[in-house]
MDTraj code that builds the backbone (N, CA, C; nanometers):
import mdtraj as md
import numpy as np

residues = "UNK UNK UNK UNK UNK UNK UNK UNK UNK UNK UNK UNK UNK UNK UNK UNK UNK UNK UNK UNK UNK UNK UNK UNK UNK UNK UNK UNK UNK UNK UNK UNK UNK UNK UNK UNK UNK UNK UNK UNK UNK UNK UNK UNK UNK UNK UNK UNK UNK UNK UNK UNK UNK UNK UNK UNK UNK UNK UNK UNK UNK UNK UNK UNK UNK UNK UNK UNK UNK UNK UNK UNK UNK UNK UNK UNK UNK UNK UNK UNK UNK UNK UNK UNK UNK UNK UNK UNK UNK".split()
xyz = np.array([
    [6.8720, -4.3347, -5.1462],
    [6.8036, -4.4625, -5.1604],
    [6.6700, -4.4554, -5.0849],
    [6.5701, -4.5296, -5.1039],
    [6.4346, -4.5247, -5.0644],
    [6.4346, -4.6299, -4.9651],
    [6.3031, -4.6172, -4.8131],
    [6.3606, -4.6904, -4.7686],
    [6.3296, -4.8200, -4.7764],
    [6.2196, -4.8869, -4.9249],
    [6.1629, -4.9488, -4.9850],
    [6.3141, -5.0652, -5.0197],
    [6.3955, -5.0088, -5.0572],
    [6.5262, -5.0700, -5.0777],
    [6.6192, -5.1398, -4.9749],
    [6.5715, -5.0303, -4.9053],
    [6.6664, -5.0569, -4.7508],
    [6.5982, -5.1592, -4.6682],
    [6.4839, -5.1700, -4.6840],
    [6.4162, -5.2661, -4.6534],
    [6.4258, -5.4302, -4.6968],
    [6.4390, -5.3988, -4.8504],
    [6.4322, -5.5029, -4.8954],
    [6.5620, -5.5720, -4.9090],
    [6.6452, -5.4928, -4.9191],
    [6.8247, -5.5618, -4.9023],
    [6.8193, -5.6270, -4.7307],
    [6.7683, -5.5510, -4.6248],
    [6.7386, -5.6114, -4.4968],
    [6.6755, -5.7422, -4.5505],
    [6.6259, -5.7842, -4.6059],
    [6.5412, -5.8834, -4.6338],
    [6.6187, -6.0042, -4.6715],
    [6.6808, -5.9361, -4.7810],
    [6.7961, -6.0279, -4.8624],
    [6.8869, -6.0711, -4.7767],
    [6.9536, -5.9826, -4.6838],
    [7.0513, -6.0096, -4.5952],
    [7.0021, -6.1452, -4.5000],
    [6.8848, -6.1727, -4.4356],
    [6.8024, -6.2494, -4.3573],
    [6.8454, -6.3766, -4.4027],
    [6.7809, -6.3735, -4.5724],
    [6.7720, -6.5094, -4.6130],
    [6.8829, -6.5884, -4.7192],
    [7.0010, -6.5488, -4.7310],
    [7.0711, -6.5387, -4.7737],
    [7.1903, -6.6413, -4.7107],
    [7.1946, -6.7279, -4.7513],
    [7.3244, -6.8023, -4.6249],
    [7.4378, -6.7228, -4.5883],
    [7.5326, -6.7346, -4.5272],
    [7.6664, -6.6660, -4.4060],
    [7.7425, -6.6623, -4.5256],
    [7.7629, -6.7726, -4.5903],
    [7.8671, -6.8136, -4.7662],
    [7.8398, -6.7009, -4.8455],
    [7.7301, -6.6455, -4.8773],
    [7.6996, -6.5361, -4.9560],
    [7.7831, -6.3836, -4.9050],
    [7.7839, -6.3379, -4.7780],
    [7.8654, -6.2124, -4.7177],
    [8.0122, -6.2406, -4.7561],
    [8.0233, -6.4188, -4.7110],
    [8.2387, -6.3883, -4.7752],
    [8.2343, -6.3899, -4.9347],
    [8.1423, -6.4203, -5.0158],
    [8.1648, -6.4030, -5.1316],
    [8.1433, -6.2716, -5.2182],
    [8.0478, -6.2275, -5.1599],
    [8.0311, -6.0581, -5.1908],
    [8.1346, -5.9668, -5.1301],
    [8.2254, -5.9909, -5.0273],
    [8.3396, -5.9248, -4.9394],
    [8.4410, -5.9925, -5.0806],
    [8.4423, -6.1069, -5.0788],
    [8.5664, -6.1291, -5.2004],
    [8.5532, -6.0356, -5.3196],
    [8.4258, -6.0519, -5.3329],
    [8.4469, -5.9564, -5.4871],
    [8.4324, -5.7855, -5.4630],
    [8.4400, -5.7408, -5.3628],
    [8.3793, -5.5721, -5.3091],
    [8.5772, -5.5906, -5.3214],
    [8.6246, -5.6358, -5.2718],
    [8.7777, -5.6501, -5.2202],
    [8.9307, -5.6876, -5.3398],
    [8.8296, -5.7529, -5.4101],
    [8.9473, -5.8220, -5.5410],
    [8.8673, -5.8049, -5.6251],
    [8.7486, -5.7472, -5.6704],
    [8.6990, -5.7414, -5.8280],
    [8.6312, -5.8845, -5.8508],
    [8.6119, -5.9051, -6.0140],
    [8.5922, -5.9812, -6.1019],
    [8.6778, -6.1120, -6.0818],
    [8.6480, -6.2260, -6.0486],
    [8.7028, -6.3095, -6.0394],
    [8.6421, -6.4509, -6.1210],
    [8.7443, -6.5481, -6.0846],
    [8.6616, -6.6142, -6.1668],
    [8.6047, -6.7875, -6.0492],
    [8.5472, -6.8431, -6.0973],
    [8.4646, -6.9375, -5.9960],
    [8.6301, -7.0147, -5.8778],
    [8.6856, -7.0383, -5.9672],
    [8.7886, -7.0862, -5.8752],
    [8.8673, -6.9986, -5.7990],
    [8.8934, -6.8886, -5.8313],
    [9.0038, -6.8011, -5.7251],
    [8.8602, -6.7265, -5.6146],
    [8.7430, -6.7345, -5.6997],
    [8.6649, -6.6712, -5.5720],
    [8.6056, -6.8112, -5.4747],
    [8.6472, -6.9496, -5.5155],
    [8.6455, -7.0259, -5.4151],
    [8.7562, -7.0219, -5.3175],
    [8.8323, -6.9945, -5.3755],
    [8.9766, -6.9835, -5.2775],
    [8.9617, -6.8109, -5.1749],
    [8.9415, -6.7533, -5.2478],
    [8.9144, -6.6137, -5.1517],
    [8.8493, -6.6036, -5.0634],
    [8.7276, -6.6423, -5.1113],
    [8.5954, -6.6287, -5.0089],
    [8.5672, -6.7202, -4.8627],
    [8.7010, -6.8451, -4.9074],
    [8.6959, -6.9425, -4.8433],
    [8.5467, -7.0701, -4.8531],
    [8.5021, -7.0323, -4.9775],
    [8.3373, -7.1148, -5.0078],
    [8.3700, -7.2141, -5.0506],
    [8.3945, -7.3346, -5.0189],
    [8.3931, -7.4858, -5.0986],
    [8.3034, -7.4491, -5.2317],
    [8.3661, -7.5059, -5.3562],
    [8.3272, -7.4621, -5.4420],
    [8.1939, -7.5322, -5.5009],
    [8.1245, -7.6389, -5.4719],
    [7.9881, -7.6979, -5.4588],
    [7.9095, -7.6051, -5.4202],
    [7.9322, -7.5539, -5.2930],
    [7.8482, -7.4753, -5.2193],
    [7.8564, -7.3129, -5.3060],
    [7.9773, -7.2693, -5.3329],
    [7.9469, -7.1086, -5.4323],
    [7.8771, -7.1509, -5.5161],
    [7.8572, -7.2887, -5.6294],
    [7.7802, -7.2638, -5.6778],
    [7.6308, -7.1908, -5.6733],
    [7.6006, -7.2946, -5.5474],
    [7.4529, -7.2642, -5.5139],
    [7.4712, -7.0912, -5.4622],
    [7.5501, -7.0854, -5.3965],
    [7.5201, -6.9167, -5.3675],
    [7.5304, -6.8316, -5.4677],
    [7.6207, -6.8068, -5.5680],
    [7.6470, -6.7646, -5.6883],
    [7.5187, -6.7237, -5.7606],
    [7.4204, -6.8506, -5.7404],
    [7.3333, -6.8860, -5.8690],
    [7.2312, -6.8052, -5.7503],
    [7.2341, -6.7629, -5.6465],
    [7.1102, -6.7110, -5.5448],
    [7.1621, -6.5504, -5.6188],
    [7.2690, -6.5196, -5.5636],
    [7.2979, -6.3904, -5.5779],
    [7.2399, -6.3462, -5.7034],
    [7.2880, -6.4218, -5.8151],
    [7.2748, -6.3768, -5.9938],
    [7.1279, -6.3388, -5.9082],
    [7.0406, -6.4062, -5.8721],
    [6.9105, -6.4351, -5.9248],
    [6.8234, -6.2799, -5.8644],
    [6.9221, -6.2774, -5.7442],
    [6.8562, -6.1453, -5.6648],
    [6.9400, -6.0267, -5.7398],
    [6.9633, -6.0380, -5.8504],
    [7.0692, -5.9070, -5.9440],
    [7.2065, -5.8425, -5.8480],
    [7.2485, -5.9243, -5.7446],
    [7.3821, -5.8579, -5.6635],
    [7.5028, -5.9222, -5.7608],
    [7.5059, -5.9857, -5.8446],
    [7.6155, -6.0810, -5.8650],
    [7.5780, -6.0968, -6.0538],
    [7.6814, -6.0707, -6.1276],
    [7.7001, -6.0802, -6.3107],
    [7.7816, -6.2025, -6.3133],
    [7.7150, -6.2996, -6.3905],
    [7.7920, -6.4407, -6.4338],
    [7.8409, -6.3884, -6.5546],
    [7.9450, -6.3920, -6.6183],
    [7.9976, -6.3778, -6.7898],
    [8.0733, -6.5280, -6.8057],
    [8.0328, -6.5714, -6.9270],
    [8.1640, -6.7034, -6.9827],
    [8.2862, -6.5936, -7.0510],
    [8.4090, -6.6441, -7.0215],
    [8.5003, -6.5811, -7.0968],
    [8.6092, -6.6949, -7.1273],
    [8.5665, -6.8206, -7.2206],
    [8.6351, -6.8927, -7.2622],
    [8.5521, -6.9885, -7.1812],
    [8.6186, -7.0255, -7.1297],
    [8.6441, -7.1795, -7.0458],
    [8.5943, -7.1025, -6.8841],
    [8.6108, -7.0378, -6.8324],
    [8.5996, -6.9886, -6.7362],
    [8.4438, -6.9042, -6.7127],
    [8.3666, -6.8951, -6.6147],
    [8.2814, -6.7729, -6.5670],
    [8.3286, -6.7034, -6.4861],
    [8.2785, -6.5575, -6.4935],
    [8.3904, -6.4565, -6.4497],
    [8.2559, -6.4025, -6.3318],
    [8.2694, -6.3864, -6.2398],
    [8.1671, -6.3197, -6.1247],
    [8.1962, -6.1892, -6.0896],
    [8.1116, -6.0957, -6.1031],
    [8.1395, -5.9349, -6.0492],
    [8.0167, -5.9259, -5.9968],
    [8.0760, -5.7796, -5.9012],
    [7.8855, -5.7198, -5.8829],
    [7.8660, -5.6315, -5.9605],
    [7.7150, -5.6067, -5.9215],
    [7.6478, -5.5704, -6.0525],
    [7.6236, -5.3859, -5.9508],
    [7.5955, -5.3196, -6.0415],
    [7.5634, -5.1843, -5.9881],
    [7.4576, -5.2123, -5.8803],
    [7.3670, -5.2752, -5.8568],
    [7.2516, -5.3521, -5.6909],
    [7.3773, -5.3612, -5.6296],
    [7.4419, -5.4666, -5.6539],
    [7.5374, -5.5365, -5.5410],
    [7.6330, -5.4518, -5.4746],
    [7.6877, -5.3382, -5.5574],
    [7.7213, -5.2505, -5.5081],
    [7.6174, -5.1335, -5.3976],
    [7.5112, -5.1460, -5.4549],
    [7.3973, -5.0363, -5.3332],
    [7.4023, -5.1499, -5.2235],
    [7.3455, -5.3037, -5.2369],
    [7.3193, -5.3957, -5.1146],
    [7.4725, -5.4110, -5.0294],
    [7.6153, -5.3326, -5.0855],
    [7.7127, -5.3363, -4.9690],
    [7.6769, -5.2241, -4.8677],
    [7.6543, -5.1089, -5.0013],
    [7.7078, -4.9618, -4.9298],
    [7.6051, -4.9663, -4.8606],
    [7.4444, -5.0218, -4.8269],
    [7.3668, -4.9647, -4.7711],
    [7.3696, -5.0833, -4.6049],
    [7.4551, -5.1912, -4.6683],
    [7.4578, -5.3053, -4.5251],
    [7.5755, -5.1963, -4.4740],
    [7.6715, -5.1889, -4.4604],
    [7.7605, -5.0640, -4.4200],
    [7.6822, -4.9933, -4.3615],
    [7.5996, -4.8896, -4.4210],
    [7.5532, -4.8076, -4.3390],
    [7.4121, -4.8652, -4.2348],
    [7.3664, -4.9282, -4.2165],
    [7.2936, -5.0164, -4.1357],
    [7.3518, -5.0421, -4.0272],
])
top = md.Topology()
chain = top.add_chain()
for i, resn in enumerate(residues, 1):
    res = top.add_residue(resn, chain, resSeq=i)
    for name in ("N", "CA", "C"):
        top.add_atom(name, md.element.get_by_symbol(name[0]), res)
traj = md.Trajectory(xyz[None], top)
């Protein structure tokens, strides 16, 4: 990784609310979930995942899919570099 990246996930990490780390730990930990069991996992009142949810999508760490009735949340191949590289930090 460049340290252009490493930099900039430092960045992300900064501005990012505390709600965003248990929700990215929920899904690094249990996968693909969907808005309600990753409110229950992450421990995020589910008002509030919204708004983080919709930060993450926006910074590419986090894939919204509809699958019926439900949106399904995973990370995205980023979200996977912005764990492994907070880890190694």
């Amino acid at each position: 990784m460049t340290s252009t990246l490493v930099e900039y996930f430092a960045g992300v990490q900064r501005r990012l609310p505390g709600e965003a780390d248990r929700v990215l730990k929920a899904l690094e930990n249990g996968g693909p979930m969907n808005k309600e069991e990753l409110s229950l996992t992450s421990k995020v009142k589910r008002a509030v995942l919204d708004h983080v949810i919709m930060q993450l999508y926006a910074l590419g760490l986090v894939e919204v899919v509809t699958e019926g009735k439900s949106k399904m949340c995973s990370l995205t191949s980023l979200g996977w570099d912005y764990l492994t590289i907070r880890k190694a930090g």
